[in-house]
C-alpha positions as CSV (number, residue, x, y, z in Angstrom):
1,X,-12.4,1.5,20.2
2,X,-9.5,2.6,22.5
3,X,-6.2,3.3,20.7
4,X,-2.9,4.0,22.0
5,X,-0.8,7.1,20.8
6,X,1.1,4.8,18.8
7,X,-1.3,1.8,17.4
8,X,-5.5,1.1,17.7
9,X,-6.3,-2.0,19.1
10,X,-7.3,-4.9,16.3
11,X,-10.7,-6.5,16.5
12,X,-11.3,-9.9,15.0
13,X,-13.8,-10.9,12.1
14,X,-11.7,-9.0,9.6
15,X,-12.2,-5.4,11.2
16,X,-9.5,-3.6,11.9
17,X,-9.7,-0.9,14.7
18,X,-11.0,-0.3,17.8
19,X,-11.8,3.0,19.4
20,X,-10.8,3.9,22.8
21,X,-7.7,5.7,23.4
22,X,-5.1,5.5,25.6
23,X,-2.5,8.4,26.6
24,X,1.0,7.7,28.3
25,X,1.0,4.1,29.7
26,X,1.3,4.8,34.0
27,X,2.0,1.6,34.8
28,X,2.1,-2.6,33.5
29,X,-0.8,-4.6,35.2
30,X,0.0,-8.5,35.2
31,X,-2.4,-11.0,33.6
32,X,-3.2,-14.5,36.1
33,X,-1.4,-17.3,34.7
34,X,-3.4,-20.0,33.3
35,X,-1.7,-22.6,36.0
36,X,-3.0,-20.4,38.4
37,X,-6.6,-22.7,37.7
38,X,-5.2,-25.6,38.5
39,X,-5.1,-25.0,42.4
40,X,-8.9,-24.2,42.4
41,X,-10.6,-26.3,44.7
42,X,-13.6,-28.4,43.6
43,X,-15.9,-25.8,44.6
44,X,-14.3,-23.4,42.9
45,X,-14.4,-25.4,39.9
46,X,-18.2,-25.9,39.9
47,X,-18.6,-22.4,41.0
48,X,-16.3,-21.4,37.9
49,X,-18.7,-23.6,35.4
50,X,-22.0,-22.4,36.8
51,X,-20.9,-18.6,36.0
52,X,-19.7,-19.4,32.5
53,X,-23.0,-21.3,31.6
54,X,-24.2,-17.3,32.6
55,X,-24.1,-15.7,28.9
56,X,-23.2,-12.8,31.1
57,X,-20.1,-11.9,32.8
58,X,-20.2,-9.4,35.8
59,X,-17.2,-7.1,37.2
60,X,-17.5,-5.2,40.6
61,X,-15.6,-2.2,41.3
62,X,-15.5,-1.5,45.4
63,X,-16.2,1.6,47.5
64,X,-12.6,2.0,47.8
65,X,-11.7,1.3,44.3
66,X,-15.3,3.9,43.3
67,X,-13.7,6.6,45.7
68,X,-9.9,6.1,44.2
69,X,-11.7,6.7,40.6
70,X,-13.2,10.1,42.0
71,X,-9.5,11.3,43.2
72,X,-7.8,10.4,40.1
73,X,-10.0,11.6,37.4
74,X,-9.5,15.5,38.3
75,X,-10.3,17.9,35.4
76,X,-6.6,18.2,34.1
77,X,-6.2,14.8,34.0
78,X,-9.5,14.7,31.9
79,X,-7.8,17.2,29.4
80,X,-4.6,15.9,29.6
81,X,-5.5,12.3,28.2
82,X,-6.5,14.0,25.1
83,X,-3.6,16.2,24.6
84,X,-1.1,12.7,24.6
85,X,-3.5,11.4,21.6
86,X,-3.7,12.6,18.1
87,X,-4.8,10.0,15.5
88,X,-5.0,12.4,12.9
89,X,-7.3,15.2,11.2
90,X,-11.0,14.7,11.7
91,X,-12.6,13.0,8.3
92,X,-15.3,14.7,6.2
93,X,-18.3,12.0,7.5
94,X,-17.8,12.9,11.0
95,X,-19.1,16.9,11.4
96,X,-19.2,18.8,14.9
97,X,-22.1,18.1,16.9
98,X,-23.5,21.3,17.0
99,X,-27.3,21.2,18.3
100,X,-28.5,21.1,21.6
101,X,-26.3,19.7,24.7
102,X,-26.8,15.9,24.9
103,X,-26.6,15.6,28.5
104,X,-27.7,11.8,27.9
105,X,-24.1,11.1,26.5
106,X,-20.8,11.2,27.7
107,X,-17.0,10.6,27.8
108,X,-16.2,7.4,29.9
109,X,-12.6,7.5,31.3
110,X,-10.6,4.6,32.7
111,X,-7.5,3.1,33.3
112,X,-6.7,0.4,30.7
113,X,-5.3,-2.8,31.6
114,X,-1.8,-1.9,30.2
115,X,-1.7,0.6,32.9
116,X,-2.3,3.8,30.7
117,X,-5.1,6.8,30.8
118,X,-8.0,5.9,28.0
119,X,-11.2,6.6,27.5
120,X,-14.3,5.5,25.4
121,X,-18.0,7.1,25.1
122,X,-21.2,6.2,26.7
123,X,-25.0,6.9,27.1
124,X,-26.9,6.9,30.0
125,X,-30.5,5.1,29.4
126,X,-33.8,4.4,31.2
127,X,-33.3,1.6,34.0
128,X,-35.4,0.6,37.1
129,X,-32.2,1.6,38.8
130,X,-32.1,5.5,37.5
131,X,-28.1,4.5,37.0
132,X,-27.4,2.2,34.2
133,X,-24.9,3.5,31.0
134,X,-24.4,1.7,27.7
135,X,-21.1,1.7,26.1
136,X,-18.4,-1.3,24.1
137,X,-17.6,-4.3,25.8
138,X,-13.7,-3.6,24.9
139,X,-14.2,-0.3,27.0
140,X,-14.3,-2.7,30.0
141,X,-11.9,-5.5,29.4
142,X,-9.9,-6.8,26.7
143,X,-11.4,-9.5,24.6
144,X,-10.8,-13.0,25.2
145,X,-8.7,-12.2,27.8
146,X,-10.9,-12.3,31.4
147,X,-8.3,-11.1,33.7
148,X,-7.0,-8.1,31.8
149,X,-9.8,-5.5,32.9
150,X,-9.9,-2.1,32.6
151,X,-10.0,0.2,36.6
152,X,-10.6,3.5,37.8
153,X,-13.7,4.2,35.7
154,X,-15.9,7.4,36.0
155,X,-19.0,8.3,33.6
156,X,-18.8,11.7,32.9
157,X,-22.6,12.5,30.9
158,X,-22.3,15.7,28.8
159,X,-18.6,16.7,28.7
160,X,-17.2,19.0,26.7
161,X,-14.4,20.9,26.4
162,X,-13.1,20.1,29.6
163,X,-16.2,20.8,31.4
164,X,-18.2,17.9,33.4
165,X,-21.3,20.1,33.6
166,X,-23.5,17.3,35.2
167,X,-20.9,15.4,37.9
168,X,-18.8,12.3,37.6
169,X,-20.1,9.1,38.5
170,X,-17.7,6.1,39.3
171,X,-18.6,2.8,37.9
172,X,-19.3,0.1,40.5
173,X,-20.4,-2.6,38.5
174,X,-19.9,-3.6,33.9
175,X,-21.7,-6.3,32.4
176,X,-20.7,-7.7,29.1
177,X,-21.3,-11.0,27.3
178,X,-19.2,-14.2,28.3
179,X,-18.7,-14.0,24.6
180,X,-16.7,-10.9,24.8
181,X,-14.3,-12.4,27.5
182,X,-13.7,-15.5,26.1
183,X,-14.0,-15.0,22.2
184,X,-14.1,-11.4,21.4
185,X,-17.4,-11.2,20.0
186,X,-20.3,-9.5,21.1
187,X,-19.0,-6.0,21.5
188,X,-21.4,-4.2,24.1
189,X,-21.6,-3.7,27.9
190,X,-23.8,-2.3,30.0
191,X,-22.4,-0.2,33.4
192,X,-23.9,1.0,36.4
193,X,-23.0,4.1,38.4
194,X,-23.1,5.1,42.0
195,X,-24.9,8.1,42.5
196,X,-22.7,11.7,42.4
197,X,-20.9,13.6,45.6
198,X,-24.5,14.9,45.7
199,X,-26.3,11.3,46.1
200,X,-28.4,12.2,42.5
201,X,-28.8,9.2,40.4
202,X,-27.6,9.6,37.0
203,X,-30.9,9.4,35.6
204,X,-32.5,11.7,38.0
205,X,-29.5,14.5,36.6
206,X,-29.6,13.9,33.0
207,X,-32.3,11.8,32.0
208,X,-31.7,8.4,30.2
209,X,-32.6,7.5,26.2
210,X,-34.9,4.4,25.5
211,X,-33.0,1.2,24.4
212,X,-34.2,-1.1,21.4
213,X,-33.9,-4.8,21.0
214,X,-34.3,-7.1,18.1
215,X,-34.8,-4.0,16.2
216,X,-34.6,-4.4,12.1
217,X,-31.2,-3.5,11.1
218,X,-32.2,-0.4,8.4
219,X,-32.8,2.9,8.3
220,X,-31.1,6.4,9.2
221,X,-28.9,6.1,12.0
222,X,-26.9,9.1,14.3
223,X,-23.5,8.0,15.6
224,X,-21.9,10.1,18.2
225,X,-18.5,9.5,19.6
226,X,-15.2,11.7,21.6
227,X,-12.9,11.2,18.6
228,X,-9.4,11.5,19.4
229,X,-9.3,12.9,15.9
230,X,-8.1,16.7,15.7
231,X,-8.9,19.3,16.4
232,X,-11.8,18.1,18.7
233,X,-8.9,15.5,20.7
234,X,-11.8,14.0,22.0
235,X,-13.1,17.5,24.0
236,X,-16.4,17.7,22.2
237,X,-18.5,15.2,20.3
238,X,-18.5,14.3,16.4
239,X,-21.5,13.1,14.6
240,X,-21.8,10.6,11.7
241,X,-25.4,9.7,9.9
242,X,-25.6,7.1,7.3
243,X,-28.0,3.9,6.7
244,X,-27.3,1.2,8.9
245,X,-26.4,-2.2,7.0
246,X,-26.0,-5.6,8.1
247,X,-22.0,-6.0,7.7
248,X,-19.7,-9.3,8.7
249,X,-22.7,-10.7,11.1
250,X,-22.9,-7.0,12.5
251,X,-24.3,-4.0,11.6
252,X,-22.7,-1.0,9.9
253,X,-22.7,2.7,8.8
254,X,-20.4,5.4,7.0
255,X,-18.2,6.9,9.2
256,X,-14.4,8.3,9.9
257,X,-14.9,8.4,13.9
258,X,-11.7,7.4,15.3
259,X,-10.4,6.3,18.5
260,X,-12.3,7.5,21.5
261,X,-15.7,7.1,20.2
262,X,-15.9,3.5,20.9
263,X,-19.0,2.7,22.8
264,X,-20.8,6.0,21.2
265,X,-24.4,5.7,20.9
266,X,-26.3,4.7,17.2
267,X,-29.5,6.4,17.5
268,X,-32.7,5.7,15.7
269,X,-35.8,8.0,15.2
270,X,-33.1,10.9,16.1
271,X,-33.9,14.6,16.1
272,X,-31.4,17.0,15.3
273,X,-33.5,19.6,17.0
274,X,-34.1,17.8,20.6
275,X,-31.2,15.7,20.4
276,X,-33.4,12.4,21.9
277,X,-33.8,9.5,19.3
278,X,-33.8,5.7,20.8
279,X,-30.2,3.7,21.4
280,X,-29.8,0.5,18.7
281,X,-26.5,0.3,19.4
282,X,-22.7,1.4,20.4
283,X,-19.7,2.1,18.0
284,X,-17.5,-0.9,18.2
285,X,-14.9,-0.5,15.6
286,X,-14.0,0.5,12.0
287,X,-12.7,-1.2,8.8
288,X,-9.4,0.2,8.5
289,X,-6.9,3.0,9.8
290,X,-8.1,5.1,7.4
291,X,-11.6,4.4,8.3
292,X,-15.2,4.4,5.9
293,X,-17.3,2.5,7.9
294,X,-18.3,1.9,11.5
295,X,-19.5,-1.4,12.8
296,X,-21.9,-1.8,15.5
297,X,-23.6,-5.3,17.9
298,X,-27.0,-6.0,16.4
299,X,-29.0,-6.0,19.8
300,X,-30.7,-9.0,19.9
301,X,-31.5,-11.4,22.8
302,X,-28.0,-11.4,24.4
303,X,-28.0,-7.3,24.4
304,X,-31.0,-7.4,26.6
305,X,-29.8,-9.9,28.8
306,X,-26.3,-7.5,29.6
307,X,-29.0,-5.1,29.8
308,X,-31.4,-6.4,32.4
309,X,-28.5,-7.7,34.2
310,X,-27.0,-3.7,35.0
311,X,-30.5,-2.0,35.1
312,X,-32.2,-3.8,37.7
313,X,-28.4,-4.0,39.8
């Protein structure tokens, strides 16, 4: 759900808005030309069809590119990407988070692949690897379109109000269904992070939430999100709770979240007082510009497979 300061990204299936944001564009990144697959080699070719028979797609972020991400994502920039977006006042369905800190979830910043500063939300959740964070497949790349990827990526868990009270961790490696890249559909990813400037684990700093799969869609669900919606700008977290629905082969709940809180975790089981309930979920996007309800991926098979593919990475 990343939006620009002018327009939110549309979403197909008859939604309408997705919810990352995006501040002043810095710069046009080019898309490959589709005759550019014509001078594979043949075993490119068969190495091209034995990834896509892969229901999941992998991209790698190097040291270099990891280290770059650090340099760039300073705390003004962090502050200033939400000072370019304003999408509005804040709507009565999503109230202030106002328990305790939920070190488990936090603002995921990037460069977009139009060049412009953006961010989404994530989750960090329990992984062999101590390093693996849940957020929207659109907070990666931009569906059905595989080269135009989103760079320059750093988790920050627990932000708020400017503050990254538990480190930044650059993104080394997304996973997101094939389905996303080549049909827009399946709107989930799974990232993992290399460890802090300490050499801590993201697990090890902030703990991680349990993730469910083919999980009955019902019940009370918690939706958190950085809404770019004022006066929070996307500096603290907003907080919607409704019963989950099966919507347009998805799932959905009431909620005015806006862009910025794509990716945001839906929690089940979730206590207001300890702030820990179990992931079902990540915002994906809403049913208008003047938003009522929130869609979210069912996680079913193909969840888990993104899944295992980043938490054993």
């Amino acid at each position: 759900m990343p939006a620009t300061s002018s327009s939110a990204f549309r979403r197909l299936r008859g939604r309408a808005t997705g919810l990352a944001v995006a501040g002043t564009a810095l710069a046009l990144v080019a898309s490959v030309p589709a005759t550019a697959l014509t001078a594979q080699t043949a075993t490119e070719r068969a190495t091209s069809v034995a990834a896509a028979a892969d229901p999941v797609s992998v991209l790698k972020y190097k040291a270099s590119e990891r280290k770059e991400a650090l340099a760039y994502w300073t705390p003004a920039r962090m502050k200033a990407v939400g000072r370019s977006v304003d999408l509005g006042p804040t709507g009565p369905k999503a109230k202030p988070w106002e328990g305790p800190e939920l070190k488990t979830v936090g603002r995921l910043f990037f460069v977009n692949s139009t060049g412009a500063d953006t961010w989404c939300t994530a989750t960090a959740v329990k992984s062999d690897n101590r390093s693996t964070v849940m957020t929207a497949a659109h907070c990666v790349r931009r569906g059905s379109s595989p080269w135009n990827t989103n760079t320059t990526m750093v988790f920050a868990p627990g932000y708020h109000q400017g503050k990254a009270p538990h480190g930044v961790f650059p993104v080394r490696q997304a996973a997101t269904p094939r389905a996303w890249e080549t049909e827009s559909t399946d709107d989930l990813a799974a990232l993992v992070v290399s460890p802090d400037k300490n050499g801590k684990k993201l697990t090890d700093v902030v703990g991680g939430r349990a993730v469910a799969f083919n999980r009955p869609v019902g019940g009370t669900v918690s939706a958190l999100g950085y809404s770019a919606t004022r006066p929070q700008r996307g500096e603290s977290l907003l907080r919607c709770v409704g019963k989950a629905k099966k919507d347009q082969g998805t799932q959905s709940i009431p909620c005015d979240m806006s862009g910025g809180s794509s990716g945001g975790p839906w929690f089940a089981d979730f206590s207001a007082a300890t702030g820990r309930g179990t992931l079902i979920s990540v915002n994906s996007s809403l049913d208008s510009l003047e938003p009522t309800k929130m869609f979210g991926e069912i996680f079913g098979s193909l969840a888990k497979k993104v899944y295992d593919k980043a938490r054993s990475a």
